[in-house]
FISE-752889 format. One record per atom (N, C-alpha, C): x, y, z; residue in three letters. Coordinates in steps of 0.2 Angstrom, whole numbers, plus 5000, padded with zeros to 4 digits. Atoms other than C-alpha are relative to their C-alpha. Example, Ala and Ser with C-alpha at 12.3 -4.5 7.8 and 13.67 -1.06 7.14 Angstrom:
2
500449945000ALA
506249785039ALA
500450065000ALA
499649944999SER
506849955036SER
499650055003SER
***
This chain:
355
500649995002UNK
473345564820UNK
500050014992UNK
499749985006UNK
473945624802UNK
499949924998UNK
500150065003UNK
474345444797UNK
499649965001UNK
500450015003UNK
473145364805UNK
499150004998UNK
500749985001UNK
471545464800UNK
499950044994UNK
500149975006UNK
471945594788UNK
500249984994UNK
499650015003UNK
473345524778UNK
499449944996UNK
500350065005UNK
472245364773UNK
499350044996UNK
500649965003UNK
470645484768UNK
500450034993UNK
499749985006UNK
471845584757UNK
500249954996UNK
499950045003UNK
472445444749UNK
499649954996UNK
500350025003UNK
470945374745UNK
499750044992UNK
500049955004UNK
470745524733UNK
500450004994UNK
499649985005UNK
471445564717UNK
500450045002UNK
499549984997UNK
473145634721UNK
499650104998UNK
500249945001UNK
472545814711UNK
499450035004UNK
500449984997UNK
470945814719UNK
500250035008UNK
499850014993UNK
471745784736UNK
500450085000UNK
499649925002UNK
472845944731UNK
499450065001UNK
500149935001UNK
471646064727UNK
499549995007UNK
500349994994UNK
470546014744UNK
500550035004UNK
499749954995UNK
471846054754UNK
500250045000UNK
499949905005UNK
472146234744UNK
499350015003UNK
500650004997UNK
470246244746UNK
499950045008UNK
499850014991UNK
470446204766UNK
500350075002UNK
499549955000UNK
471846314768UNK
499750044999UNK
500249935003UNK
471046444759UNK
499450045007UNK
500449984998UNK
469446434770UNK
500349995008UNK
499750014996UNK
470446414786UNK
500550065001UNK
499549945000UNK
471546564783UNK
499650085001UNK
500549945000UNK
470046694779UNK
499749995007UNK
500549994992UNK
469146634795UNK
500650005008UNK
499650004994UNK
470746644806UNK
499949945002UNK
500150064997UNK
470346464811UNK
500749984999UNK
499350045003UNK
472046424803UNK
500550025009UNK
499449964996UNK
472946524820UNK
499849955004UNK
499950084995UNK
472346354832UNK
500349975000UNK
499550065000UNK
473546254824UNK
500650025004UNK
499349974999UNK
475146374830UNK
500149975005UNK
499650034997UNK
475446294846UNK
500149915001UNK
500050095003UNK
475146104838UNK
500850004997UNK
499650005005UNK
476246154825UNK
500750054998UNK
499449945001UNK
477546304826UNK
500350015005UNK
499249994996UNK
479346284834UNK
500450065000UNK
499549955001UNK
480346414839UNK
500550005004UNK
499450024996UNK
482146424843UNK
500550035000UNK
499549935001UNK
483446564843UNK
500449964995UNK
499850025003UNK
484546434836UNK
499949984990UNK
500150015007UNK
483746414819UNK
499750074996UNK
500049935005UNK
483446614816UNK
500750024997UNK
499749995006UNK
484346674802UNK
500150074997UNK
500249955006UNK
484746814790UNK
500449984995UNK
499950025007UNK
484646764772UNK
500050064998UNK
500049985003UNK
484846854758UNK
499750085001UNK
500449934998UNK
484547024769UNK
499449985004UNK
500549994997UNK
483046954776UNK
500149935006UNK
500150054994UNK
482446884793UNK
499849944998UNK
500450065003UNK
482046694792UNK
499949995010UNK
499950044992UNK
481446624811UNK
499949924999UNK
499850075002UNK
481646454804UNK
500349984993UNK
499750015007UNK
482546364788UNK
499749974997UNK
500650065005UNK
481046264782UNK
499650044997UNK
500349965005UNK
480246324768UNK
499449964997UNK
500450055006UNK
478746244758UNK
500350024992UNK
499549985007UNK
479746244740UNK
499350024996UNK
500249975008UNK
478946304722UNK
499549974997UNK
500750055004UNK
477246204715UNK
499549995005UNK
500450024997UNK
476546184730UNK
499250064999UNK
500449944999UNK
475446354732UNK
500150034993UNK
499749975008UNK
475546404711UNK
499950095002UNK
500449935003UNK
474246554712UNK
500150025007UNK
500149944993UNK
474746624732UNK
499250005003UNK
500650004995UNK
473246574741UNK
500150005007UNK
500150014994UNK
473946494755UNK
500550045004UNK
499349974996UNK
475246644763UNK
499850015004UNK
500249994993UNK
474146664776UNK
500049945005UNK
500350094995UNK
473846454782UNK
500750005002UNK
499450015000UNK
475846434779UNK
500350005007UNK
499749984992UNK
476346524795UNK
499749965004UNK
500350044993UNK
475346424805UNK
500049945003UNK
500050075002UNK
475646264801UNK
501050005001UNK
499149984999UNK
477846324806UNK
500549994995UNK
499449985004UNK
478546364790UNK
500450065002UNK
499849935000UNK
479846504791UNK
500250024994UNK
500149965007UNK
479546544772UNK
499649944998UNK
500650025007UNK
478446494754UNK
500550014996UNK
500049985009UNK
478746484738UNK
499350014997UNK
500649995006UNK
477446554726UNK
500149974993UNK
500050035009UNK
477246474708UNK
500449954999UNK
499949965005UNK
477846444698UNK
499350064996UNK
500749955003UNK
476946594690UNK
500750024994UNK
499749985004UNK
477346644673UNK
499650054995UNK
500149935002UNK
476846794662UNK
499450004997UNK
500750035001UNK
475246714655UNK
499749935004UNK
500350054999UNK
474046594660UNK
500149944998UNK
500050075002UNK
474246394659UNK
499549965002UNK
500650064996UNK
472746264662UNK
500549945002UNK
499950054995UNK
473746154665UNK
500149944992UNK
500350055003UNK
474345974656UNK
499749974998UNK
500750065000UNK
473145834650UNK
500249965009UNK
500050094995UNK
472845704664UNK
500049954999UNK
499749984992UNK
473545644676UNK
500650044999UNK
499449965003UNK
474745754679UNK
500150005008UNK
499950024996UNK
474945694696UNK
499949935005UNK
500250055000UNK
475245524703UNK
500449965005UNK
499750004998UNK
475845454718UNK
500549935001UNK
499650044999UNK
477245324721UNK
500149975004UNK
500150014994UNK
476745244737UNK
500649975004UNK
499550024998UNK
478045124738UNK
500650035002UNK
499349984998UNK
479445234736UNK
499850075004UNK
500249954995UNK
478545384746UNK
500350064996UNK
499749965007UNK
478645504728UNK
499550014998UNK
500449955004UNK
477745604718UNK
500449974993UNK
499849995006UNK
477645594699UNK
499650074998UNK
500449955001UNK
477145774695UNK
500150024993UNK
500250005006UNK
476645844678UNK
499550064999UNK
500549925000UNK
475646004680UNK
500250034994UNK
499849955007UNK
476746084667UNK
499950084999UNK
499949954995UNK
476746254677UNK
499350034997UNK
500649965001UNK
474946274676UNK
499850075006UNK
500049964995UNK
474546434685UNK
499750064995UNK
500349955003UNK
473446584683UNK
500250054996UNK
499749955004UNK
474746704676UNK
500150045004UNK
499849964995UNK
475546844684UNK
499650065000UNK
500249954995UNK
474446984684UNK
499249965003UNK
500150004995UNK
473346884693UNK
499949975006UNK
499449994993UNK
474446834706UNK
500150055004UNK
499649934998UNK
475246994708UNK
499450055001UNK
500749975001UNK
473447064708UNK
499749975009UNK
500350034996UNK
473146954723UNK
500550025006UNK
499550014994UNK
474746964734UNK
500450084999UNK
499749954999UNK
475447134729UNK
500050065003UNK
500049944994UNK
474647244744UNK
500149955007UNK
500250054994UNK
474747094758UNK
500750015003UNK
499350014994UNK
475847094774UNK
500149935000UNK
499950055000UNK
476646944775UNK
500549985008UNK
499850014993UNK
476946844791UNK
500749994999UNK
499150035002UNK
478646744784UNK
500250024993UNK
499749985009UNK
479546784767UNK
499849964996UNK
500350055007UNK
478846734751UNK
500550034994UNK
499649995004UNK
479846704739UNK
499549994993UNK
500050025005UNK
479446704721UNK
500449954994UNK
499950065006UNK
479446574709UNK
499850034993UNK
500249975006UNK
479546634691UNK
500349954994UNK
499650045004UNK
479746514675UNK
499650054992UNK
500150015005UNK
479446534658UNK
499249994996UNK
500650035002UNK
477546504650UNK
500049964995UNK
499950055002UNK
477246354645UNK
499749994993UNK
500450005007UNK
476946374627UNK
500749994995UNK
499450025005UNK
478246294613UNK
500150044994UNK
499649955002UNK
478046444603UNK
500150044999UNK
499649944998UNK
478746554613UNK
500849985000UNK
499350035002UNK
480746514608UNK
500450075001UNK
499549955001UNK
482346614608UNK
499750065005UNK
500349924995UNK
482046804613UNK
499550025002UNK
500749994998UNK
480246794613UNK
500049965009UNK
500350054993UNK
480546664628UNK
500550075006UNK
499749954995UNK
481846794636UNK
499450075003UNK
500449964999UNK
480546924635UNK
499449985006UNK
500550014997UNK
479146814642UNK
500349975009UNK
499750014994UNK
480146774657UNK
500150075006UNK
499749914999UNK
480746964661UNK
499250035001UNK
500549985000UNK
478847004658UNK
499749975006UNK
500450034995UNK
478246874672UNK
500450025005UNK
499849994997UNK
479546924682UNK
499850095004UNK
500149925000UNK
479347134680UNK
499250025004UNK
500750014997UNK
477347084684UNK
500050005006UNK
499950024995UNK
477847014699UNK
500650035007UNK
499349964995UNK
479447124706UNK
499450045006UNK
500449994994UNK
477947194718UNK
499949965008UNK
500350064994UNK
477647054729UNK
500649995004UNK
499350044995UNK
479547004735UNK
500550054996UNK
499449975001UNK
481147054736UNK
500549954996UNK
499650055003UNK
481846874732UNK
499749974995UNK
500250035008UNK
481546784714UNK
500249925000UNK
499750065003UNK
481846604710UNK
499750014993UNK
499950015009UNK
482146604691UNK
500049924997UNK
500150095002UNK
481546414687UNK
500049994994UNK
499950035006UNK
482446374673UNK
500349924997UNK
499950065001UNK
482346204673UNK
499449955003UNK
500850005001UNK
480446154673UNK
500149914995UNK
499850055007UNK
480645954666UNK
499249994999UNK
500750045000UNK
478845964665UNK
499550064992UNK
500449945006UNK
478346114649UNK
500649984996UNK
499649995008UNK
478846114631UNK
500750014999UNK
499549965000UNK
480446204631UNK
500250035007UNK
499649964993UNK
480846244650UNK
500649995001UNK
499450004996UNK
482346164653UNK
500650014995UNK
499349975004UNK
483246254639UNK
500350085003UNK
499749954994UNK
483646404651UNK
500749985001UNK
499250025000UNK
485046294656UNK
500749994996UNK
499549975005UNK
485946304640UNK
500150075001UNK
499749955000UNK
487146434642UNK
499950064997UNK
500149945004UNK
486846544628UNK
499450035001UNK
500549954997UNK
485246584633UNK
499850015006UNK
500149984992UNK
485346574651UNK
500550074999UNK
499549954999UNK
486546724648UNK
499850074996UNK
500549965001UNK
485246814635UNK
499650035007UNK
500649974996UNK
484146804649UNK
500450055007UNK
499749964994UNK
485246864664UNK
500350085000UNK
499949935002UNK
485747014654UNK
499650045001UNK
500449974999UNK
484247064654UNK
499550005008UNK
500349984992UNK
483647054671UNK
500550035005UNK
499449964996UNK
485247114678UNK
499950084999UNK
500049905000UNK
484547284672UNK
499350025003UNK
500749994998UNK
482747244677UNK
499849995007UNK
500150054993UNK
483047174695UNK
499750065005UNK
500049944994UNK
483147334705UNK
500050005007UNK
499850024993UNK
483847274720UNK
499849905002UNK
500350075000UNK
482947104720UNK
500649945000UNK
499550065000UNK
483846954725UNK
499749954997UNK
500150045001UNK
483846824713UNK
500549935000UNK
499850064999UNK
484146634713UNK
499949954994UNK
500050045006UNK
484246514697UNK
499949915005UNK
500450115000UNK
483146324700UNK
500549974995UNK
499950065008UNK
484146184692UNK
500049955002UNK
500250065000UNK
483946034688UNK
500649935004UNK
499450054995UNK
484845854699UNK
500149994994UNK
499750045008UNK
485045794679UNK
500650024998UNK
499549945006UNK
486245944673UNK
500749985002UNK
499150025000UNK
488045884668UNK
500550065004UNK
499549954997UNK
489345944677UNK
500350044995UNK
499649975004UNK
490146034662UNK
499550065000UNK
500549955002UNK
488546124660UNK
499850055006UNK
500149964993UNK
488346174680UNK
500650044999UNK
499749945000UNK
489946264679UNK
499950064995UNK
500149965006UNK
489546354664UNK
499450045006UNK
500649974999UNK
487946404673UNK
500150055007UNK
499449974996UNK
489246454689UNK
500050055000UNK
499849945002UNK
490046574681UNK
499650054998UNK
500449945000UNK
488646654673UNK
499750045006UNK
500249974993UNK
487946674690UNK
500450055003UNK
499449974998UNK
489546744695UNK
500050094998UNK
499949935004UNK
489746874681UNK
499350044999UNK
500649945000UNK
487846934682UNK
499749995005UNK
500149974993UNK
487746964701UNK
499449965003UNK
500450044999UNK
486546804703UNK
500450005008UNK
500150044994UNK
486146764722UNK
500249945003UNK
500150064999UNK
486046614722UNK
499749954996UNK
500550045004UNK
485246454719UNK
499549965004UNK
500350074998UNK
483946304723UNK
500149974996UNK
499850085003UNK
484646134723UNK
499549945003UNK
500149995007UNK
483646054715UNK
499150004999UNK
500650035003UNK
482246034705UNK
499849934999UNK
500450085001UNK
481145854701UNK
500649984996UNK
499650005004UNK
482145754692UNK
499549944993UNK
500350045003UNK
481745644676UNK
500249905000UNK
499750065001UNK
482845494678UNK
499849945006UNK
500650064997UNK
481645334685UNK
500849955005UNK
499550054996UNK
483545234691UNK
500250015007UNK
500250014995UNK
483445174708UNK
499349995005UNK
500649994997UNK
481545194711UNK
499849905002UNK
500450064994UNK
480545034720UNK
499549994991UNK
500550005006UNK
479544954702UNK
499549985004UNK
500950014999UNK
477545014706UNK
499850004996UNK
500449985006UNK
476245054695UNK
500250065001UNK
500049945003UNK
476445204687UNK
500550055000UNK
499149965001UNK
478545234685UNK
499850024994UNK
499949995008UNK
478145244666UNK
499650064998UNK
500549934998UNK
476745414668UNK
500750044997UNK
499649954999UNK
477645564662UNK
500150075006UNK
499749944992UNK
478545694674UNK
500549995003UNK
499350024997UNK
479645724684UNK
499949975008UNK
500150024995UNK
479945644700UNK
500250045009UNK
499749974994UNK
479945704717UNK
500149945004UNK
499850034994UNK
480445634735UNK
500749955003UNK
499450024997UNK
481945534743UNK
500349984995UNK
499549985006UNK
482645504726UNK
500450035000UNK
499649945004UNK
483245664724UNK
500550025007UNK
499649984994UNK
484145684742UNK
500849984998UNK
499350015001UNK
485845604738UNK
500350034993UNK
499749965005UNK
485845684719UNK
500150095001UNK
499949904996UNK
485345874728UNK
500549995004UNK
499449994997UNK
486545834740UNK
500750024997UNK
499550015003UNK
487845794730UNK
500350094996UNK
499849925005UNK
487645974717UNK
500050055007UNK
499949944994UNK
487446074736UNK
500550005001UNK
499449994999UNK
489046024739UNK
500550034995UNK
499749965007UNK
489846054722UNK
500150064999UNK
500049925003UNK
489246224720UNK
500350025007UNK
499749944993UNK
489846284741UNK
500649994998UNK
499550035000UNK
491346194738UNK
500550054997UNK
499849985006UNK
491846254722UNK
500050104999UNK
499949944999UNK
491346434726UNK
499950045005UNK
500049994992UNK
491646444743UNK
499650045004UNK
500349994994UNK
490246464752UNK
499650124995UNK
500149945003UNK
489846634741UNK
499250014996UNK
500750035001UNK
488146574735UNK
499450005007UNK
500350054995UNK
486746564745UNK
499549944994UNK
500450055001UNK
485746404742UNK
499649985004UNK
500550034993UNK
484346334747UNK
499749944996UNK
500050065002UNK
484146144748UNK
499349995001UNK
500850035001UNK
482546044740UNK
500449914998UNK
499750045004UNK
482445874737UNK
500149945005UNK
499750064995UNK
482245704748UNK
499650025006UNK
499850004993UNK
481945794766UNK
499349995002UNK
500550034998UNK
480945674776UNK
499950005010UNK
499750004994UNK
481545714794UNK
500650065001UNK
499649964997UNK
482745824803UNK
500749994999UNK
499350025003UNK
484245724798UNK
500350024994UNK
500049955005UNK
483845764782UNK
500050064997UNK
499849934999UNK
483745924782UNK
500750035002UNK
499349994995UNK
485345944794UNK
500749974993UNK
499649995007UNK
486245864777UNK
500150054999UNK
500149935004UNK
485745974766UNK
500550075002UNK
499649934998UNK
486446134778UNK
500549975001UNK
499350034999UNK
488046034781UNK
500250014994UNK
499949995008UNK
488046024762UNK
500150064998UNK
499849934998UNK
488146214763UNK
499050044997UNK
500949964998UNK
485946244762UNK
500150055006UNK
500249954993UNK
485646414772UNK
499249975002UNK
500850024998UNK
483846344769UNK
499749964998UNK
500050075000UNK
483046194766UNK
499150024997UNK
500850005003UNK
481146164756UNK
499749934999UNK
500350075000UNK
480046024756UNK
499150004996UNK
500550005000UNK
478445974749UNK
499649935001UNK
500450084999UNK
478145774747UNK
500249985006UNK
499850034991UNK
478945744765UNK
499349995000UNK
500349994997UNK
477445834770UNK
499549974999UNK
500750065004UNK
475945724759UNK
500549965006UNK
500050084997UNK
476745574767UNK
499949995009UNK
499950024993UNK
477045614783UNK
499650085005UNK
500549964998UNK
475945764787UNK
500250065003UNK
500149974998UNK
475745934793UNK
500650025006UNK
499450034993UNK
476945884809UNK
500550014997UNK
499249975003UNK
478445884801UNK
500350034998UNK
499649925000UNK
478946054799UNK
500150005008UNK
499850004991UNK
478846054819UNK
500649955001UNK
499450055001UNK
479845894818UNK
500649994999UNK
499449975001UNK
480945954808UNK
500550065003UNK
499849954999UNK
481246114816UNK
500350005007UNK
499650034993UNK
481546024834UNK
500549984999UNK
499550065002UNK
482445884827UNK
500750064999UNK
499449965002UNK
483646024820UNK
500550035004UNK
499649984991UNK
483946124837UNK
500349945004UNK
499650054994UNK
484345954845UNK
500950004997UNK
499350015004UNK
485745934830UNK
500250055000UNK
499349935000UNK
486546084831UNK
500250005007UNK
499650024993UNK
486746064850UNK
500249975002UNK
499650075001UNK
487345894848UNK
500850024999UNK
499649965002UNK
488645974837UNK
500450065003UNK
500049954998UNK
488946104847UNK
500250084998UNK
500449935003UNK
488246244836UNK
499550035003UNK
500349974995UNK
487546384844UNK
499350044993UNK
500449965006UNK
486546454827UNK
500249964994UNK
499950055005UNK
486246364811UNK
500450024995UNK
499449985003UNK
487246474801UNK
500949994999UNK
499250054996UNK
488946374810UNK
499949954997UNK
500050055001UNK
488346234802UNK
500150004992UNK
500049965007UNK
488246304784UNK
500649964996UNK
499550005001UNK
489246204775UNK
500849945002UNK
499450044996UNK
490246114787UNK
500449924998UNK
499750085005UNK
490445944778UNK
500650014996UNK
499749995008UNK
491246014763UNK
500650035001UNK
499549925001UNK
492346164771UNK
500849974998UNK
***
């Protein structure tokens, strides 16, 4: 039905537009409880794919990853539609409207995304204004970067991250620290060492139990990931999500509109995230948790990723292209693959390629 009724409606839409109707939708589908019809369309359960993550219950590994819901509207539609987590935000310490247009742009042929938003988002106190007394059906994690403004630099950017962060320590227990944003001014300087190490000092005293996780990017040299490792290491970082958009166009399918700025989402980035998931479980044995973004279009892909050592897996352009459905899709698909393999729970699988 998705392909062929809704998917062509959406599509004949400006990609942004199409965005914020389904925010919209979602918004007014969640306030009316109309959203809880979908659950037995759309939500798989299987003992086999419950979890505990970083302390917390997951009843599935499928997440909708970081951009999709900036401002926390949709925590309520999410659940019902069969994720077993969100991402919020990125949300950052002040308000952004947002890049010029387009800043959204789809790549038909190659079944991708060119995004370019440049972490536009209401600001954290009012997010955290919105989400900080709400029960939550599945885990929401937080997404926290930087605000996109070029002249906030050096320690002033350390502060403004620490400040979007502090704003927001209400909402979740878990953080992704997205320092690697190829889409603002100055985001993807986090990854240098020296101030990724500024900034970890300083949240290592502000966290207060909260589990955090460090976004990077598929681009970052291997010299520069191990660097970014150890700091992880030496200041009690959780984890990570691999990965974020990437910049680099080699391999794409030539359409209109490869030469747009931004960074690129969809099956691109499946073999370069793969590749850094295994690097990091490898390399520090399984001691990370991670959570795989990047590429998953199906349950195969996915089942990568956790092979690759993903405890959790995130998507968002799957779901534009192929709708709604495959989170269920993938959520089956997954149980049959661990059975196949003869994995009784997904955390057997964790990994298993690499060990």
């Amino acid at each position: 039905m998705y392909q062929k009724f809704v998917k062509p409606l959406f599509f004949m839409m400006d990609p942004e537009t199409a965005h914020n109707f389904i925010l919209y939708l979602g918004r007014f589908l969640s306030f009316t409880k109309m959203s809880r019809i979908f659950r037995p369309l759309f939500v798989f359960r299987d003992g086999s794919l419950e979890n505990d993550v970083l302390g917390v219950h997951f009843d599935n590994p499928v997440g909708l990853a970081g951009g999709f819901d900036k401002n926390g509207y949709l925590t309520d539609f999410f659940p019902d539609i069969g994720f077993g987590f969100m991402e919020v935000g990125s949300v950052t310490a002040h308000a952004y409207g947002g890049n010029p247009q387009p800043r959204l742009y789809r790549l038909i042929k190659n079944k991708s995304l060119i995004v370019n938003y440049g972490l536009m988002n209401q600001g954290a106190d009012v997010v955290n204004g919105r989400l900080k007394n709400k029960n939550f059906r599945i885990p929401i994690i937080v997404n926290v970067a930087k605000t996109n403004d070029a002249t906030i630099k050096g320690n002033a950017s350390v502060n403004d991250y620490v400040s979007g962060f502090s704003k927001m320590r209400a909402v979740s227990g878990i953080f992704v620290i997205n320092i690697s944003c190829p889409n603002a001014g100055d985001g993807r300087s986090f990854e240098d060492p020296v101030l990724l190490e500024k900034l970890l000092i300083v949240l290592s005293k502000k966290r207060n139990r909260a589990k955090l996780l460090l976004k990077i990017s598929p681009d970052v040299e291997k010299s520069n990931l191990d660097k970014i490792i150890l700091l992880a290491q030496k200041y009690g970082v959780n984890g990570f999500v691999i990965s974020n958009l990437t910049k680099n166009r080699k391999g794409l399918v030539k359409e209109n509109g490869l030469g747009l700025k931004g960074g690129v989402s969809g099956p691109i980035l499946a073999k370069k995230s793969n590749k850094i998931i295994s690097y990091v479980f490898k390399k520090t044995q399984g001691r990370f948790t991670i959570i795989g973004c990047g590429g998953i279009s199906n349950a195969k892909d996915a089942y990568e990723k956790i092979k690759c050592g993903a405890s959790l897996i995130e998507l968002i352009t799957g779901m534009i292209y192929y709708g709604p459905g495959l989170i269920k899709t993938i959520n089956y698909g997954l149980a049959e693959l661990l059975k196949r393999d003869g994995y009784t729970n997904v955390k057997e699988a964790v990994g298993a390629a690499v060990r």
